[in-house]
N, C-alpha and C positions, 0 to 999 in steps of 0.2 A: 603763685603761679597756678592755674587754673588744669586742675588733672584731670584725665581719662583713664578708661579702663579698655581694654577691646580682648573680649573672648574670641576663643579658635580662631588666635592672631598670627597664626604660622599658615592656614589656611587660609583659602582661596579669594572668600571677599574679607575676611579678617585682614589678610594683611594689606589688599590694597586699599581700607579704610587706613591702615597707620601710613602708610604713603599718601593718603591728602589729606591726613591731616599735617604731615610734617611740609606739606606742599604752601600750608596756613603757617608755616613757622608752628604748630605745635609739634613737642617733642617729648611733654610730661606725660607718655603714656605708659599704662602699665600695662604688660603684653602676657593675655593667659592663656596655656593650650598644653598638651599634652604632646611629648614627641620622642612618647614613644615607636610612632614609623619617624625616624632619626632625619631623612631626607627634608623632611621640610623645613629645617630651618634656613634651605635656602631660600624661603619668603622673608625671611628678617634681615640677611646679610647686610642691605643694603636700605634698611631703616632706622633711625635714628629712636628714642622709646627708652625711658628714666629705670624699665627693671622688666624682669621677668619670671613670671612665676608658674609654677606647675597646679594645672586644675585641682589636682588631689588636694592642694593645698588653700588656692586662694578664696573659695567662694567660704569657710568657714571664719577664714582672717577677713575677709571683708564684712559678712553679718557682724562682727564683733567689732567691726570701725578701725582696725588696723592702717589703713590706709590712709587717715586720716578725709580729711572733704576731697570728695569726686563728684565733678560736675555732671560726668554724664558715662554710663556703663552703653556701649554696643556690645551685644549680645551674639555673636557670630560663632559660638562653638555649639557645636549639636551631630549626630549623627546624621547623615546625609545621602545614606544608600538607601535607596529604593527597596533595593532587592533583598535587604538585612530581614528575618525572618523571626528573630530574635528577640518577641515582643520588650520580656521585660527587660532587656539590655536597652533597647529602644525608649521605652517608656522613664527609666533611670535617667539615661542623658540629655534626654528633650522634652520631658514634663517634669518631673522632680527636683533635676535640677534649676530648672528656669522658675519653677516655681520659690523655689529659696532663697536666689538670687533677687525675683519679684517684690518677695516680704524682707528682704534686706532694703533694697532702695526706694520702698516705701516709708519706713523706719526712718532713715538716713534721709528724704525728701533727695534722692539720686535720682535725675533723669536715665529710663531706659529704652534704649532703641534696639529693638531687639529681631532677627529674623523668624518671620513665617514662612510658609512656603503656598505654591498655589496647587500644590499636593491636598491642599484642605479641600478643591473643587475637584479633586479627583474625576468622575462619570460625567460630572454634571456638563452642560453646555452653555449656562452661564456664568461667568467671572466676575461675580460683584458682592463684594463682602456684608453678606448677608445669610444666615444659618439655613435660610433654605434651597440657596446654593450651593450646601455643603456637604460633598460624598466622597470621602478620600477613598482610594482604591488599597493602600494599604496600610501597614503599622505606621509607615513614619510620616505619610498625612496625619494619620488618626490622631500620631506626640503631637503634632504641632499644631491639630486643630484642637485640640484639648486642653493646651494651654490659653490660646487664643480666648476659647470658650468661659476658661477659669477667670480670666481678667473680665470678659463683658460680666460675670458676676457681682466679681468683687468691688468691681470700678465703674461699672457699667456700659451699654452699649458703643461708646466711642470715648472710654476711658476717662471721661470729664471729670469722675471722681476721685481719680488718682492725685497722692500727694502731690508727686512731679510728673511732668511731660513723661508719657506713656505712648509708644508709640509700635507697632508692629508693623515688619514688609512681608508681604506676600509675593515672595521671587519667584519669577518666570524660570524661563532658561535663560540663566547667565553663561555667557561665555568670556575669555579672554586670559590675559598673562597673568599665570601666578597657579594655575590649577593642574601643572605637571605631576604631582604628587595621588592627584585624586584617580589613578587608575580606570577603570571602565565607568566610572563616576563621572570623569571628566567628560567635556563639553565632546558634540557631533566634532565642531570644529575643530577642536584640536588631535580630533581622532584621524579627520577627514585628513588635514595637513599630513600625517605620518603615515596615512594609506597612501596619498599621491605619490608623498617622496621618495616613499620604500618601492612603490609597485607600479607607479602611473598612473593610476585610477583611485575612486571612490567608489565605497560602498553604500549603497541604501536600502532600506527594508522596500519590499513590494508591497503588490495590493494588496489591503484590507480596511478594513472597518467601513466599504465604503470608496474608498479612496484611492485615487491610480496609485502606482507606484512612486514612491518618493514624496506623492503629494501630502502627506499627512502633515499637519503643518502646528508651529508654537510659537508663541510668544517670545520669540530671542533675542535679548537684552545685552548689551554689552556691556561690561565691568565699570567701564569709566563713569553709565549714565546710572548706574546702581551707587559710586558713590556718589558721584553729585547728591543723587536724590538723597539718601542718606545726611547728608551735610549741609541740604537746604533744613532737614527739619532741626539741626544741631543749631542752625540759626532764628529757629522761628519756635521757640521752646513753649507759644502756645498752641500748637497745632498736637491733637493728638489723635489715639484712635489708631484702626489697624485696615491698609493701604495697600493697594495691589503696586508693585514696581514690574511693570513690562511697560513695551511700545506704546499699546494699545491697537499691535496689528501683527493679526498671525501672519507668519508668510512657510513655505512650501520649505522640507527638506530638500529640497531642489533648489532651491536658491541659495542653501549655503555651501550648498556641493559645487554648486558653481563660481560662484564667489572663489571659492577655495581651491578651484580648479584654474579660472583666470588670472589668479594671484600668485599662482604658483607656477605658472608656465612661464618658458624663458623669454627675458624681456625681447620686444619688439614680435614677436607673433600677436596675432589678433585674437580678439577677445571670441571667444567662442559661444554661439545659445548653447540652451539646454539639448534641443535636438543635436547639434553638431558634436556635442559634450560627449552624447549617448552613442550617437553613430561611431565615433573616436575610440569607445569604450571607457575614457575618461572617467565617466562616470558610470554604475553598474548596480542590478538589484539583486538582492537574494529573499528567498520565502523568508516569509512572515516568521519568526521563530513560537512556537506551540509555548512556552513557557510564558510568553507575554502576552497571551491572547487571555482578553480579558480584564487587565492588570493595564493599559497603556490607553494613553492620553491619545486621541485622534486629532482632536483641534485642539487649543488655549490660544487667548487671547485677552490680556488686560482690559477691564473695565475700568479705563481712567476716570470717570467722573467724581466719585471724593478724592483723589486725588489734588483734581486740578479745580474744588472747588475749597480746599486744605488753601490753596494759592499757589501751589506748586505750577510750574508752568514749563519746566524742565525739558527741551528739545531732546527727543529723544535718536539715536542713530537708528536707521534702517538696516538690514543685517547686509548690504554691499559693503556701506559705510564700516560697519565695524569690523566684520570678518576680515577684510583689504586691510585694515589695520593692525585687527590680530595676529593676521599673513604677516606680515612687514617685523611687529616686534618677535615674533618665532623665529623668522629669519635670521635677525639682527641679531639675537640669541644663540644661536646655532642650534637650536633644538633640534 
């Protein structure tokens, strides 16, 4: 039977990579993460996955071939706060580690698919994986562009040199079910959803950088189409190299405020604009906060073209499409 590995698999795209892959009838996955915050192993409840092991433990038993043959390690445990200030705890979990994990499944000829982030374009205004589009704004850009950086060395520009398929995502903003755990971490949307329900309204940052209020806009990816793409390159293991995963279309914090407003209001009233949203109070801004000024992304937007010239060709959801359905499984949850 053909095994997997899936890092920070109690986490948010961690775990709903082991739900498609058990969605493929695979179930020999070895599920690695740390839980210590206790709560999340409600991402595993209801995954099926041959063992599970604790970080501290497994990336040492692996260099050493404990596991015997694994076809392919997804990489999805890293620190993920922006706002973590903490270089060398940073630098530990999202470059040292991945780096040994790296020189393991090179060893071993182990495919790795491992997450980047599009924190590595931090200032910059364009999004195309290319080092001189590369200005992350802070530490935990900087871990993950500096692994990125490690591999065009060792393996070169689009990893061709790697023993096995080599592969990094550079994730937009994901949103979707599974990220209850991640606290102020977690997605606008799911923030948005629990301002409406508690209060009636959403909040949004006002103007800056430029930008009316709420317009400041990103790259917003829903979970489902982060793993598809994921699981197109599980099928295509000579595709490698490191790959932006967004739309390829920024759209406005206002669109998912609204989204999240029309999904949330009770059935059979009508769908509300953005103006109507605002005149309602629905939706609401507050100043810019001075802590982020400097430090935040104004536009992003996915540069699909290696992407879709990899042969990916993956339809991606608009954030109506996804949010409406984020709505729907929050609901059906009781979150």
């Amino acid at each position: 039977m053909t095994r997997y590995v899936v890092t920070g698999a109690a986490g948010f795209i961690g775990s709903n990579l082991i739900k498609g892959l058990n969605a493929r009838g695979i179930t020999d996955v070895i599920a690695v993460d740390d839980l210590t915050q206790g709560d999340k192993f409600r991402n595993l409840v209801d995954l099926s996955m041959a063992d599970y092991v604790d970080a501290a433990d497994f990336y040492t038993r692996f260099a050493a071939g404990h596991y015997g043959r694994v076809e392919a390690v997804f990489h999805e445990g890293a620190c993920s706060d922006t706002m973590e200030s903490n270089g060398q705890y940073m630098m530990a979990n999202n470059y040292t580690l991945s780096c040994g994990l790296f020189d393991s499944c090179q060893r071993q000829r182990v495919r790795l698919l491992y997450a980047s982030s599009a924190a590595t374009y931090g200032g910059s205004s364009v999004f195309r994986e290319e080092p001189a589009n590369e200005a992350p704004l802070n530490v935990y850009g900087y871990s993950k562009l500096l692994f990125d950086q490690r591999l065009r060395r060792e393996v070169g520009l689009g990893f061709e040199q790697a023993n096995a398929q080599t592969v990094g995502f550079r994730y937009f903003n994901v949103y979707g079910p599974r990220e209850q755990h991640k606290g102020r971490m977690a997605s606008v949307a799911f923030h948005q959803y629990h301002q409406f329900k508690n209060e009636g309204q959403v909040r949004l940052f006002g103007e800056y950088g430029g930008y009316a209020p709420g317009e400041q806009e990103r790259d917003f990816v829903f979970i489902d189409d982060v793993v598809a793409v994921n699981l197109w390159f599980l099928d295509h293991p000579e595709a490698r190299g490191l790959f932006n995963l967004g739309t390829g279309r920024a759209q406005p914090f206002n669109d998912i405020a609204l989204a999240v407003v029309n999904a949330r209001r009770a059935q059979g009233q009508p769908v509300l604009t953005l103006a109507e949203a605002v005149a309602a109070d629905a939706i609401t801004y507050t100043p810019f906060p001075d802590a982020l000024r400097g430090k935040y992304q104004c536009h992003t937007q996915a540069d699909l073209t290696a992407l879709r010239a990899a042969g990916c060709d993956h339809a991606f959801a608009d954030v109506q499409t996804g949010v409406t359905r984020y709505m729907q499984a929050l609901a059906l949850a009781g979150a």
